[in-house]
N, CA, C and O atoms as a MOPAC input file, in Angstrom:
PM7 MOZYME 1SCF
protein

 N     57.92000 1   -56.99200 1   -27.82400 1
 C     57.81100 1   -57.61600 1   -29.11900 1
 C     56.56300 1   -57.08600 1   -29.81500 1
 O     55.47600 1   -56.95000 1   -29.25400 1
 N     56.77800 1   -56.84800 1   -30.87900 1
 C     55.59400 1   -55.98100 1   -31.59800 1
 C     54.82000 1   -56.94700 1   -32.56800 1
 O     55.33500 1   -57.37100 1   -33.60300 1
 N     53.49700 1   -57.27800 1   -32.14500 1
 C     52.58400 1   -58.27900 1   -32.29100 1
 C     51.24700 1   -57.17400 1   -33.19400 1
 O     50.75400 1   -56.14100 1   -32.74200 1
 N     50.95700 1   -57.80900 1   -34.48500 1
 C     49.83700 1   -57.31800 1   -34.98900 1
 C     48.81600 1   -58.52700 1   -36.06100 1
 O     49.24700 1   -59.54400 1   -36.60700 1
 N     47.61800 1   -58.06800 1   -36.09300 1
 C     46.89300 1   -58.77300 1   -37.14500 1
 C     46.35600 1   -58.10200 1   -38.16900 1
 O     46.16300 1   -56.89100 1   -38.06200 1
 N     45.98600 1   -58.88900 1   -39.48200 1
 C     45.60000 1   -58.22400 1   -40.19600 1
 C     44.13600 1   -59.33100 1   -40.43500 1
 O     44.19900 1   -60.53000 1   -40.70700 1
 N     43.01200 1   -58.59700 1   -40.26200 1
 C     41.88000 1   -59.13200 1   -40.08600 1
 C     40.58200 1   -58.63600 1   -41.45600 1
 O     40.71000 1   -57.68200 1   -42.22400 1
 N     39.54700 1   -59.50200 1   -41.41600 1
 C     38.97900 1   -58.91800 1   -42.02200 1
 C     37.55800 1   -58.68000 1   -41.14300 1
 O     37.17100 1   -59.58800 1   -40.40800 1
 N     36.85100 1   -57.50700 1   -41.24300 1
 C     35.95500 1   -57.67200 1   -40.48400 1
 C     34.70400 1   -55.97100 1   -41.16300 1
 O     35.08500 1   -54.82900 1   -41.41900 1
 N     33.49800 1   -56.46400 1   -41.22400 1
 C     32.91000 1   -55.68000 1   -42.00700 1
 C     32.78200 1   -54.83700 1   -42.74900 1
 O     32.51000 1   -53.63700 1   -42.71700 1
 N     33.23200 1   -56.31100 1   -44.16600 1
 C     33.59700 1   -55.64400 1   -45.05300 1
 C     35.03600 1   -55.23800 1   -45.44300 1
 O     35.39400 1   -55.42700 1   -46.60600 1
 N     36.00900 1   -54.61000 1   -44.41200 1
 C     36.70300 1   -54.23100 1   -44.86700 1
 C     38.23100 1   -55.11900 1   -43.84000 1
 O     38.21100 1   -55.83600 1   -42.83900 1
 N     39.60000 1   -54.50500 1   -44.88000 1
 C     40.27800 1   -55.58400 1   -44.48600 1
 C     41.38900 1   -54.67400 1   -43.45400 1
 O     42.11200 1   -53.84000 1   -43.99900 1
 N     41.45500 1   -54.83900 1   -42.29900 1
 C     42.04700 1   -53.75400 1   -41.06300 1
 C     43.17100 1   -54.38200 1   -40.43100 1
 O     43.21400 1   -55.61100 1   -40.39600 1
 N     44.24600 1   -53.56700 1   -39.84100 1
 C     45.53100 1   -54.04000 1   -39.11800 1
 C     45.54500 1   -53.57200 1   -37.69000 1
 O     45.78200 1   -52.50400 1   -37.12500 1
 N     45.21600 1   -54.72800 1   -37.34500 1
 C     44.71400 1   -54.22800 1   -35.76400 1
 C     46.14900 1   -54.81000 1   -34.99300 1
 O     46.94700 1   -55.69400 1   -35.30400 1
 N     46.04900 1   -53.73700 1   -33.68300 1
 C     47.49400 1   -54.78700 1   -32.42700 1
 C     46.27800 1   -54.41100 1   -31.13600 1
 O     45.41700 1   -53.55800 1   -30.92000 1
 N     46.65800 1   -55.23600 1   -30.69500 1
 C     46.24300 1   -55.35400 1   -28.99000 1
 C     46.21100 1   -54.13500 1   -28.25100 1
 O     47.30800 1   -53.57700 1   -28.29200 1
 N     45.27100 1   -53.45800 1   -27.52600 1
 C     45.28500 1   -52.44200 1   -26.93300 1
 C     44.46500 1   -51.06000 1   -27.22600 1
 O     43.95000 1   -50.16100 1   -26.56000 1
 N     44.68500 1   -51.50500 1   -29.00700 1
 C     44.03400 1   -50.46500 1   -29.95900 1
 C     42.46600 1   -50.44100 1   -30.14100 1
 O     41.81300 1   -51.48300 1   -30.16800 1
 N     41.83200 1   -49.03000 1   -30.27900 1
 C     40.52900 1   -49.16200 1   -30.86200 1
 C     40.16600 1   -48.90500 1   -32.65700 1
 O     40.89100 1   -48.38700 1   -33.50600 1
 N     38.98700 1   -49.39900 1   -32.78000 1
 C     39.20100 1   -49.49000 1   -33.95100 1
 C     37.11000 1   -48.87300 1   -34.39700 1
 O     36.15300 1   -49.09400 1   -33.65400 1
 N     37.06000 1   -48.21000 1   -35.62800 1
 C     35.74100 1   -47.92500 1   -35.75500 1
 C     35.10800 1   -48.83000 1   -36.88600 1
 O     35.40100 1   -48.46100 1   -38.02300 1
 N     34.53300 1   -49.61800 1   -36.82000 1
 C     34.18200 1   -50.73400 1   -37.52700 1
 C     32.90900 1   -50.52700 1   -38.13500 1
 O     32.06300 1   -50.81300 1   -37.28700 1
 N     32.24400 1   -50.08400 1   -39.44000 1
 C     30.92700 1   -50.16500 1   -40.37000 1
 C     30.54300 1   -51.61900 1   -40.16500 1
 O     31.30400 1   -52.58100 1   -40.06900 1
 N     29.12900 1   -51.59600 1   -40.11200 1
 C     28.28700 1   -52.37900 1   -40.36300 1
 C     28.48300 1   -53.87200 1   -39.06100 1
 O     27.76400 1   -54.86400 1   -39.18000 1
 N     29.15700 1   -53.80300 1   -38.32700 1
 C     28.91300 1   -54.24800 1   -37.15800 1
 C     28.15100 1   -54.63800 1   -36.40000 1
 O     27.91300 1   -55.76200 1   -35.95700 1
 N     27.50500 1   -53.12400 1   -36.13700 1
 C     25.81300 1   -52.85700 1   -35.46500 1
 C     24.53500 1   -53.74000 1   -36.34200 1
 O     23.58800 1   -54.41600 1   -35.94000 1
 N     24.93800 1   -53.43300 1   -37.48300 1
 C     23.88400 1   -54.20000 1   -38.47100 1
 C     23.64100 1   -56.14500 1   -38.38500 1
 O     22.65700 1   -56.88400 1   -38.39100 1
 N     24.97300 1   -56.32500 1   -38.31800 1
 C     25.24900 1   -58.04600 1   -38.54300 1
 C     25.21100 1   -58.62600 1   -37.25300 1
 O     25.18100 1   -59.85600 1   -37.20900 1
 N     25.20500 1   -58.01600 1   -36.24200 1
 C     24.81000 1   -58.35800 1   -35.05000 1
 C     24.34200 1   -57.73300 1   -33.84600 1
 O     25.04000 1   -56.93000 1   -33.22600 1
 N     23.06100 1   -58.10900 1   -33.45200 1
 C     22.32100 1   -57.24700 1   -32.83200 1
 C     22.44900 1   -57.16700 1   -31.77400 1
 O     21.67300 1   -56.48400 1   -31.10400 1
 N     23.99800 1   -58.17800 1   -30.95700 1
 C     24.05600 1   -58.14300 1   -29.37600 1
 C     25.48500 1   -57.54500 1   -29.51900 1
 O     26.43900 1   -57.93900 1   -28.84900 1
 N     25.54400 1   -56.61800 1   -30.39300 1
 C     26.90600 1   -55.42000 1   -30.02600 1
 C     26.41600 1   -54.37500 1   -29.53700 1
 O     26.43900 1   -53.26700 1   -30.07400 1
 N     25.96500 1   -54.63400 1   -28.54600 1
 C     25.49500 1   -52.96800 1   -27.52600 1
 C     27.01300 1   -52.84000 1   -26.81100 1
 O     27.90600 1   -53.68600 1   -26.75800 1
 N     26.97400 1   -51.51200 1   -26.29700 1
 C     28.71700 1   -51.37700 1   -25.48600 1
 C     28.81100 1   -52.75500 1   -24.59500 1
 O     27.83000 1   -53.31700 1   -24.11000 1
 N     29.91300 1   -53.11100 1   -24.49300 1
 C     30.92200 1   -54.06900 1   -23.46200 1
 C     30.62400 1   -55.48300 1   -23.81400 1
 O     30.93600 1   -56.49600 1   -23.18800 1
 N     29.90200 1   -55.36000 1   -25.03400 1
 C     30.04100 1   -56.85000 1   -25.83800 1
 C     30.86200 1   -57.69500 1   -26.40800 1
 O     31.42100 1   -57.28800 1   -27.42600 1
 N     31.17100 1   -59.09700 1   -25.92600 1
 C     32.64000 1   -59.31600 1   -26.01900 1
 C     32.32800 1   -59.65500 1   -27.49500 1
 O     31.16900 1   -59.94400 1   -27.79400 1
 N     33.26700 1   -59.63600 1   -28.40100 1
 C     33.45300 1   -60.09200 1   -29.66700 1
 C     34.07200 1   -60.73500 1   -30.22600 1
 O     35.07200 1   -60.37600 1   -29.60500 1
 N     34.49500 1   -61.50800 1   -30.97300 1
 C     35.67900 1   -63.08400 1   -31.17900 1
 C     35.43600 1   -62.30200 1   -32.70900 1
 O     34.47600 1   -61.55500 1   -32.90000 1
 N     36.57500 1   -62.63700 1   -33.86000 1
 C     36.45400 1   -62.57700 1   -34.72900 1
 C     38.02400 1   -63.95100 1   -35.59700 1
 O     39.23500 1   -64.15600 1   -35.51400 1
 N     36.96300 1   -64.39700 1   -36.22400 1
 C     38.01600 1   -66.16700 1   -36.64800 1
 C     38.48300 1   -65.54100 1   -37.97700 1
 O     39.41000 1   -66.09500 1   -38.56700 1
 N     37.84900 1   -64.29800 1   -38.56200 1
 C     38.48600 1   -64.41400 1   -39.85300 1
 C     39.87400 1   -63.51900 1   -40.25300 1
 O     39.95300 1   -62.53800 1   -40.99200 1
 N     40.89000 1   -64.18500 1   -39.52700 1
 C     42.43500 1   -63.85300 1   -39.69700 1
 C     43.34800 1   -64.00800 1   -40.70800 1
 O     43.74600 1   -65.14900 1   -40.94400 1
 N     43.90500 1   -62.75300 1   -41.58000 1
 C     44.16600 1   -63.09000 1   -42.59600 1
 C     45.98300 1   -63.34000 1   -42.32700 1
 O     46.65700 1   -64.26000 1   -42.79000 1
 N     46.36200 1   -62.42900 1   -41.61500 1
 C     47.77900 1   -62.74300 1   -40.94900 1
 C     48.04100 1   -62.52800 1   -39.80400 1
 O     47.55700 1   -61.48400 1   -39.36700 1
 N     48.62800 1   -63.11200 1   -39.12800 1
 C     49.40200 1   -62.47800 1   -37.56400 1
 C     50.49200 1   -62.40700 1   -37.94600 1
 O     50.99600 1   -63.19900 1   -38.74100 1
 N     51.28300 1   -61.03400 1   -37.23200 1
 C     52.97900 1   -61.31300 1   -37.00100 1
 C     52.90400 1   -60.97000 1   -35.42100 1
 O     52.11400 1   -60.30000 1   -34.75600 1
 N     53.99400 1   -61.67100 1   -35.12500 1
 C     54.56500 1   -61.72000 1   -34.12400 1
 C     56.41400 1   -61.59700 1   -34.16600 1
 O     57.07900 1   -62.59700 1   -34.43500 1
 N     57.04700 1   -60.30000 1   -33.87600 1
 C     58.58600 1   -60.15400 1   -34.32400 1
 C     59.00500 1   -60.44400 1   -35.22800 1
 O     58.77800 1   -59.57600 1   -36.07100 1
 N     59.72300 1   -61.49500 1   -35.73100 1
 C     59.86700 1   -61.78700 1   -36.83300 1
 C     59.11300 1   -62.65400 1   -37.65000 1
 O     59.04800 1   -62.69500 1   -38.87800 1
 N     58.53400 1   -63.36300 1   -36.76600 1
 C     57.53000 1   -64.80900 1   -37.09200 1
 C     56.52200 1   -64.09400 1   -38.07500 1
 O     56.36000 1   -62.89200 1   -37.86100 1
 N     55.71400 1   -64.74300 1   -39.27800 1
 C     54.50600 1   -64.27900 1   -39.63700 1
 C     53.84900 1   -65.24100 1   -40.13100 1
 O     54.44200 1   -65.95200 1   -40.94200 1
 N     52.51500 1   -65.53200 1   -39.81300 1
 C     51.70200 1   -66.90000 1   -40.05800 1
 C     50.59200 1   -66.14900 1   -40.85200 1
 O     49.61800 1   -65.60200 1   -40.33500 1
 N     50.90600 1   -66.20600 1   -42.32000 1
 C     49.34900 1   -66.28900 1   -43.34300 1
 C     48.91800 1   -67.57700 1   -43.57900 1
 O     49.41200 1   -68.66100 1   -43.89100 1
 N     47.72500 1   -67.05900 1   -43.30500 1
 C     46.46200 1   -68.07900 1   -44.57000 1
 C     45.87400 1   -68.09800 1   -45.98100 1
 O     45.75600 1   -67.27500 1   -46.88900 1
 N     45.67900 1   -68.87800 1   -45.86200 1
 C     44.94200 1   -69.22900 1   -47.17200 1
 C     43.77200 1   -69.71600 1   -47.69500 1
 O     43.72100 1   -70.69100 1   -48.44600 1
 N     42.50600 1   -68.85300 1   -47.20000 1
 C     42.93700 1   -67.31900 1   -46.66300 1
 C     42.53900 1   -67.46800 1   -45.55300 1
 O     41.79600 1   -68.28400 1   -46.09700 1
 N     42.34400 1   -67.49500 1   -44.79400 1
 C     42.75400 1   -67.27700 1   -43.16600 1
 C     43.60600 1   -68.35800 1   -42.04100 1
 O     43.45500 1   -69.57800 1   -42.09900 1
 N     44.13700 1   -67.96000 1   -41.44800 1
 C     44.65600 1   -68.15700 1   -40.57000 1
 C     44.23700 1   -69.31900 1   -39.75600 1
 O     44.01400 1   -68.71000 1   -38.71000 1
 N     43.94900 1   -70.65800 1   -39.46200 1
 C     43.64200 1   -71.89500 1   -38.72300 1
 C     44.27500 1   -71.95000 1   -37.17900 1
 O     45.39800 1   -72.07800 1   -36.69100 1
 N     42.85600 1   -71.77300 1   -36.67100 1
 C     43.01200 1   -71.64600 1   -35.37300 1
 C     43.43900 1   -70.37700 1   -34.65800 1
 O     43.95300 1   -70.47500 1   -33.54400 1
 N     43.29000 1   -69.38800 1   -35.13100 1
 C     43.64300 1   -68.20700 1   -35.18900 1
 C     42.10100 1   -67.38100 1   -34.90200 1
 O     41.14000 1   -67.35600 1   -35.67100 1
 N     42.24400 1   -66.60700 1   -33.28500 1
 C     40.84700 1   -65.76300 1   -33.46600 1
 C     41.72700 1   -64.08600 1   -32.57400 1
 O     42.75000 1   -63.87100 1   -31.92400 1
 N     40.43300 1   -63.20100 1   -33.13900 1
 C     41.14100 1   -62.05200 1   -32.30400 1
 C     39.67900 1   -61.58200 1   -31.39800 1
 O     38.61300 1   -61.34300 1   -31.96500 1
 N     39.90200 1   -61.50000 1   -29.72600 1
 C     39.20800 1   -61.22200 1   -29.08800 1
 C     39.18800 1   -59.82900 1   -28.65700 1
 O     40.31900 1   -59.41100 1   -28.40700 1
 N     38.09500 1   -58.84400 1   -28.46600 1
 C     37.69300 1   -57.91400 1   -28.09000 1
 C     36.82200 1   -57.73700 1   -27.46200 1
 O     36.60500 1   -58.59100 1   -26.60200 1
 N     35.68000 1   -56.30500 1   -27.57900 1
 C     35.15400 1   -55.64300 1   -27.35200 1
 C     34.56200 1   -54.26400 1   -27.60000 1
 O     35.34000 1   -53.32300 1   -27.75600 1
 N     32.98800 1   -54.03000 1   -27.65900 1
 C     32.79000 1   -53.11100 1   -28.30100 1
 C     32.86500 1   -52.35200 1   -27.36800 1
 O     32.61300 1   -52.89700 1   -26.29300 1
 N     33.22400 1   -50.81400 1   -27.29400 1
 C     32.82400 1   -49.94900 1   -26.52500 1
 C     31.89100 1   -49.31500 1   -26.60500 1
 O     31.05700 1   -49.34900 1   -25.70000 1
 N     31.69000 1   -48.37700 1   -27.92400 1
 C     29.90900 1   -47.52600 1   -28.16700 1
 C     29.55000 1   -47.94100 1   -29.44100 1
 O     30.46900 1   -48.21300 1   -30.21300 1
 N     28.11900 1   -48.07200 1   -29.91500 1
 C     27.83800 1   -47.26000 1   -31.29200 1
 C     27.65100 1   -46.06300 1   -31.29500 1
 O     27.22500 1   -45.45400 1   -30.31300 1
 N     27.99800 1   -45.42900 1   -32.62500 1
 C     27.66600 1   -44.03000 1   -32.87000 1
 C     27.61500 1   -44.31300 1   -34.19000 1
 O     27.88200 1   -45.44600 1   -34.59000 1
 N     27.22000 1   -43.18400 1   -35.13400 1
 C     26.57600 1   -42.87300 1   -36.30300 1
 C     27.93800 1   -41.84400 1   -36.82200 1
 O     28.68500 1   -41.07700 1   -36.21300 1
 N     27.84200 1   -42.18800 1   -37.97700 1
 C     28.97700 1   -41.10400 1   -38.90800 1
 C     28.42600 1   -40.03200 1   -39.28700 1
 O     27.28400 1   -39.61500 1   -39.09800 1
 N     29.54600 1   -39.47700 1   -39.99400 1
 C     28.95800 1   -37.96700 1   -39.75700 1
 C     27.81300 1   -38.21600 1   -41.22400 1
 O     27.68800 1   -39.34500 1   -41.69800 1
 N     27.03500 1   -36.98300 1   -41.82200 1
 C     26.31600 1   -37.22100 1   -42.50500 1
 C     27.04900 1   -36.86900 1   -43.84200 1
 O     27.96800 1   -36.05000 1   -43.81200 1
 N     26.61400 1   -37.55200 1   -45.18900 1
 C     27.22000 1   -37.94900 1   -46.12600 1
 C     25.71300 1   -37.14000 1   -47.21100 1
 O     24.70600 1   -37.77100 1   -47.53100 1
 N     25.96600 1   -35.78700 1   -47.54600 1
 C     24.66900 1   -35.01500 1   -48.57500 1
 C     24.80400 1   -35.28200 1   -49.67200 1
 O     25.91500 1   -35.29700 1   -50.20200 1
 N     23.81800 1   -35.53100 1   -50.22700 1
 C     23.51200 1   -34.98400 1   -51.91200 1
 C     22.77300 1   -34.51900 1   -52.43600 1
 O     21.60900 1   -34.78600 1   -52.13500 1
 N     22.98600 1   -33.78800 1   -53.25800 1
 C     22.38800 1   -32.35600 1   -54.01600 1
 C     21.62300 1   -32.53700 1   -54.87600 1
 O     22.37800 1   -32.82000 1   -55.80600 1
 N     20.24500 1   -32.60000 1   -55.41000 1
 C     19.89700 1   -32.80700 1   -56.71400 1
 C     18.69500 1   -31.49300 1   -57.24600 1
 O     18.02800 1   -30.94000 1   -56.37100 1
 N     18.60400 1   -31.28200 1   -58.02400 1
 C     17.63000 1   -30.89500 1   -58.77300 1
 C     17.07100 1   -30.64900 1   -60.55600 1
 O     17.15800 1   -31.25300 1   -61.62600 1
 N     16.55600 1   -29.53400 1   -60.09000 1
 C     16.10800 1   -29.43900 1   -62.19100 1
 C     16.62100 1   -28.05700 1   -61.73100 1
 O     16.59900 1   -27.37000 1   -60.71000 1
 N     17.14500 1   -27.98200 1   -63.13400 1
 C     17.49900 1   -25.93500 1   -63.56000 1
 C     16.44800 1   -25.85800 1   -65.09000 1
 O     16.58100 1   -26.38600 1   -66.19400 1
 N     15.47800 1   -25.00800 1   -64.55500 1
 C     14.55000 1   -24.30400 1   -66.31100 1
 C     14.32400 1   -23.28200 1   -65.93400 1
 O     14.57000 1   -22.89100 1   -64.79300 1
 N     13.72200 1   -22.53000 1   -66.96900 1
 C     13.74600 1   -21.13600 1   -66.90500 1
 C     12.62200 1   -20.76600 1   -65.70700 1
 O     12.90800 1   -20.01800 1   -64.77200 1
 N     11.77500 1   -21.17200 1   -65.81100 1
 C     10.65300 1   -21.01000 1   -65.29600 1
 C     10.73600 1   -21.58600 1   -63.99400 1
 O      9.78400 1   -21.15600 1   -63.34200 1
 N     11.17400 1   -22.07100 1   -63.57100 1
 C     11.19200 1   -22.85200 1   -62.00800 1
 C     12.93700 1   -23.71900 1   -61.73700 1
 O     13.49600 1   -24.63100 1   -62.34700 1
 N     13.14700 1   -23.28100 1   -61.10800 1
 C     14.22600 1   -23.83900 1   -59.76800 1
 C     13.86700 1   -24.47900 1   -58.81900 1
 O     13.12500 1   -23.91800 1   -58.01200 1
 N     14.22900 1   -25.72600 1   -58.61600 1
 C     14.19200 1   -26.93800 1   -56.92800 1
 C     15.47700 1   -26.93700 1   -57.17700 1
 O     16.00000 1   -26.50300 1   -58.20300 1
 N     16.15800 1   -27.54200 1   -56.01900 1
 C     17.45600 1   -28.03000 1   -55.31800 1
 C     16.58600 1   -28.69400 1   -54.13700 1
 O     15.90400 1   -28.19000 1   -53.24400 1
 N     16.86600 1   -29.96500 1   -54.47300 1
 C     16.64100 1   -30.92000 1   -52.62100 1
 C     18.26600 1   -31.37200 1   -51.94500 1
 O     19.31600 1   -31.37700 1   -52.58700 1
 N     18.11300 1   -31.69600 1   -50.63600 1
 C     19.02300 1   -32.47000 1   -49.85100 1
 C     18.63200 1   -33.50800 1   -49.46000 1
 O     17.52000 1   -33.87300 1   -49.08000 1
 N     19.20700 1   -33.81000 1   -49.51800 1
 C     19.44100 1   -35.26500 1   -48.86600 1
 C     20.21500 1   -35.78400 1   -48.50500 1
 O     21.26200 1   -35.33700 1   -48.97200 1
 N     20.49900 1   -37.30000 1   -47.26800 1
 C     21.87900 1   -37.36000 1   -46.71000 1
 C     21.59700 1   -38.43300 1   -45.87000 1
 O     20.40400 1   -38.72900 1   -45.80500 1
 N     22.66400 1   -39.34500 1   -44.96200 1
 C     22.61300 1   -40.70400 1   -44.73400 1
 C     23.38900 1   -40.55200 1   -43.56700 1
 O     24.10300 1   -39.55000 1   -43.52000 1
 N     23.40100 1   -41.33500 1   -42.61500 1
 C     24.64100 1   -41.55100 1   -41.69000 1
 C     25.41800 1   -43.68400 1   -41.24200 1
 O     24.70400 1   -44.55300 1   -40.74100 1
 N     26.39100 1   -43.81800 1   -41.50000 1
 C     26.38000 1   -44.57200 1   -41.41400 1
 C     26.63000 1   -45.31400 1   -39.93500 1
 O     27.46800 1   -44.88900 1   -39.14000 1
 N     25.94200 1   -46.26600 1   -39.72300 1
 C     26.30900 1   -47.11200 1   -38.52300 1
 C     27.80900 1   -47.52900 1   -37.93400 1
 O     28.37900 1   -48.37300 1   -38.62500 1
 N     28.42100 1   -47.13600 1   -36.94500 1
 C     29.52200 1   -47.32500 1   -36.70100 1
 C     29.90500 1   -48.14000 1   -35.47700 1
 O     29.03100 1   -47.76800 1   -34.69400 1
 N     30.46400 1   -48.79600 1   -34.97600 1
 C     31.24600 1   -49.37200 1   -33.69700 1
 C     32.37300 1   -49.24000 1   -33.34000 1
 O     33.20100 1   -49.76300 1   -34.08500 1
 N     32.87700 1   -48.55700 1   -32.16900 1
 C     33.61300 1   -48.65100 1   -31.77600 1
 C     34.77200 1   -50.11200 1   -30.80500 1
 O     34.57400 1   -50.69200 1   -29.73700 1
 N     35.26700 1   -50.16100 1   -31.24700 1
 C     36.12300 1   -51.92800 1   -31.07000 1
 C     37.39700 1   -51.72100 1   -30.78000 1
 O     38.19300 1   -51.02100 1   -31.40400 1
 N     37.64100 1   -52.56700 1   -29.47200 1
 C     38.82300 1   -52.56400 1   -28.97300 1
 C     39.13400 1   -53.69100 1   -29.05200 1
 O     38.31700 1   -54.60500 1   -28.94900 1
 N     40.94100 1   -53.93500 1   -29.34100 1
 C     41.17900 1   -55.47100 1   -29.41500 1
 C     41.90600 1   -55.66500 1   -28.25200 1
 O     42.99000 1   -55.11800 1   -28.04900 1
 N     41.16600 1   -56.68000 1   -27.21200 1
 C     41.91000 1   -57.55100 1   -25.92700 1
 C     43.44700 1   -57.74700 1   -26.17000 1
 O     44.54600 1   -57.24700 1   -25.92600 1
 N     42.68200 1   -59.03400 1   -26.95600 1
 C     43.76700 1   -60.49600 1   -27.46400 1
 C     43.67100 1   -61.20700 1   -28.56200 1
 O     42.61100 1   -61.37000 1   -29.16500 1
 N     45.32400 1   -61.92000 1   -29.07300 1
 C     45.20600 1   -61.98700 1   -30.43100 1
 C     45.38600 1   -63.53300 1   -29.90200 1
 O     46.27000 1   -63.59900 1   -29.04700 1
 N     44.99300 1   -64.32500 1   -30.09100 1
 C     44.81400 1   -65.82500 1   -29.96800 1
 C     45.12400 1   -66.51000 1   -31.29500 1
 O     44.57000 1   -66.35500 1   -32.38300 1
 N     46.31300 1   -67.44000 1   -30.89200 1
 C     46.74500 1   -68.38000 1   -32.25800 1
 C     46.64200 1   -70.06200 1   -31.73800 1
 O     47.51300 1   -70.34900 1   -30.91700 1
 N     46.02400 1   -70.80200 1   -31.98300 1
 C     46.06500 1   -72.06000 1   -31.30400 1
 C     46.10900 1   -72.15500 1   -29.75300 1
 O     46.83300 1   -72.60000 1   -28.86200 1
 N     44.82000 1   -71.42500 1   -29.93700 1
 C     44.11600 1   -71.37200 1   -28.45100 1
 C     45.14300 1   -70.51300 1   -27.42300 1
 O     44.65200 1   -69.98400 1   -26.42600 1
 N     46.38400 1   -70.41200 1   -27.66200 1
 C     47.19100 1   -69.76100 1   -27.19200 1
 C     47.40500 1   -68.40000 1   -27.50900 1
 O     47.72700 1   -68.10300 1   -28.66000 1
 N     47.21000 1   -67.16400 1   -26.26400 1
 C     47.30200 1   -66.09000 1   -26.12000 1
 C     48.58400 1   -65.67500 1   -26.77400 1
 O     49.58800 1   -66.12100 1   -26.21700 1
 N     48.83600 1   -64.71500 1   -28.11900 1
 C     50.09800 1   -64.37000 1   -27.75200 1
 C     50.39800 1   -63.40700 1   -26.94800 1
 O     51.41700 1   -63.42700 1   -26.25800 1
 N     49.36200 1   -62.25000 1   -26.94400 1
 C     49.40500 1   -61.33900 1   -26.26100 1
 C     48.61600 1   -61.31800 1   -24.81800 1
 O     47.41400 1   -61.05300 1   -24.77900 1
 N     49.41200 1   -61.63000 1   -23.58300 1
 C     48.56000 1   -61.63200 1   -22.36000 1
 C     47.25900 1   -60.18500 1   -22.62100 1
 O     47.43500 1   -59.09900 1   -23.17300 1
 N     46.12600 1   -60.70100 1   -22.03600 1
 C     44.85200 1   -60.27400 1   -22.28400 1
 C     45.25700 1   -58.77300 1   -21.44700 1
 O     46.25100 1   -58.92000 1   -20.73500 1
 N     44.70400 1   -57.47200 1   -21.41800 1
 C     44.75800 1   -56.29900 1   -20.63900 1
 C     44.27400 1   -56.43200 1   -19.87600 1
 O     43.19000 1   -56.99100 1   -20.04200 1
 N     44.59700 1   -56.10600 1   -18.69000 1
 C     44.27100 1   -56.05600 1   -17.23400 1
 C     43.43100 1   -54.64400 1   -17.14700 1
 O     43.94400 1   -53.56400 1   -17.44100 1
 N     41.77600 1   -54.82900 1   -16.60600 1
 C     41.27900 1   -53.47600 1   -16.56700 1
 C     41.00300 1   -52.80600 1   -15.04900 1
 O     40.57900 1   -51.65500 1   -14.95000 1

């Protein structure tokens, strides 16, 4: 039976299923005990389906959490920008550039009224 959520989680709004990893911005930032194998709960569920069944909120989901785990942080790739002056007499061009904070996140289990729908992965 093909079980998924649609969650919201930093920042942005993602369709996660059980089993899957996922690279999550700003994670690392909002909480400082996501080092790898940190378990993670997240309550803000905007839908589950389950086969045919589908339970939205308004807006989220009641009683509804999705459990995981982080596996690494890592950093994105770098993001440049170009600036300078053009005159006759003198030319600059600088760089510059950013990387953003990333997490890697795996989802366990999708939990709806305390009840597993998806038995948790066996590791």
């Amino acid at each position: 039976m093909y079980t998924y959520a649609v969650i919201e989680i930093g920042g942005e709004q993602l369709v996660v299923e059980p089993g899957r990893f996922y690279n999550i911005r700003n994670l690392t930032l909002r909480d400082p005990k996501s080092s790898p194998s940190a378990k993670v709960s997240n309550c803000r569920v905007l839908m589950i389906c389950r086969g045919s069944t589908i339970n939205m909120g308004r807006p989220w989901v009641g009683g509804a959490v999705i459990k995981g785990r982080v596996l690494r942080n890592r950093n994105e790739r770098e993001t440049a920008h170009f600036y300078g002056t053009c005159s006759s007499k003198l030319a600059r061009f600088n760089k510059s550039g950013h990387r953003k904070k990333l997490a890697r996140f795996v989802v366990d289990n999708i939990c709806l009224d305390e009840e597993g729908l998806v038995p948790a992965l066996d590791e």
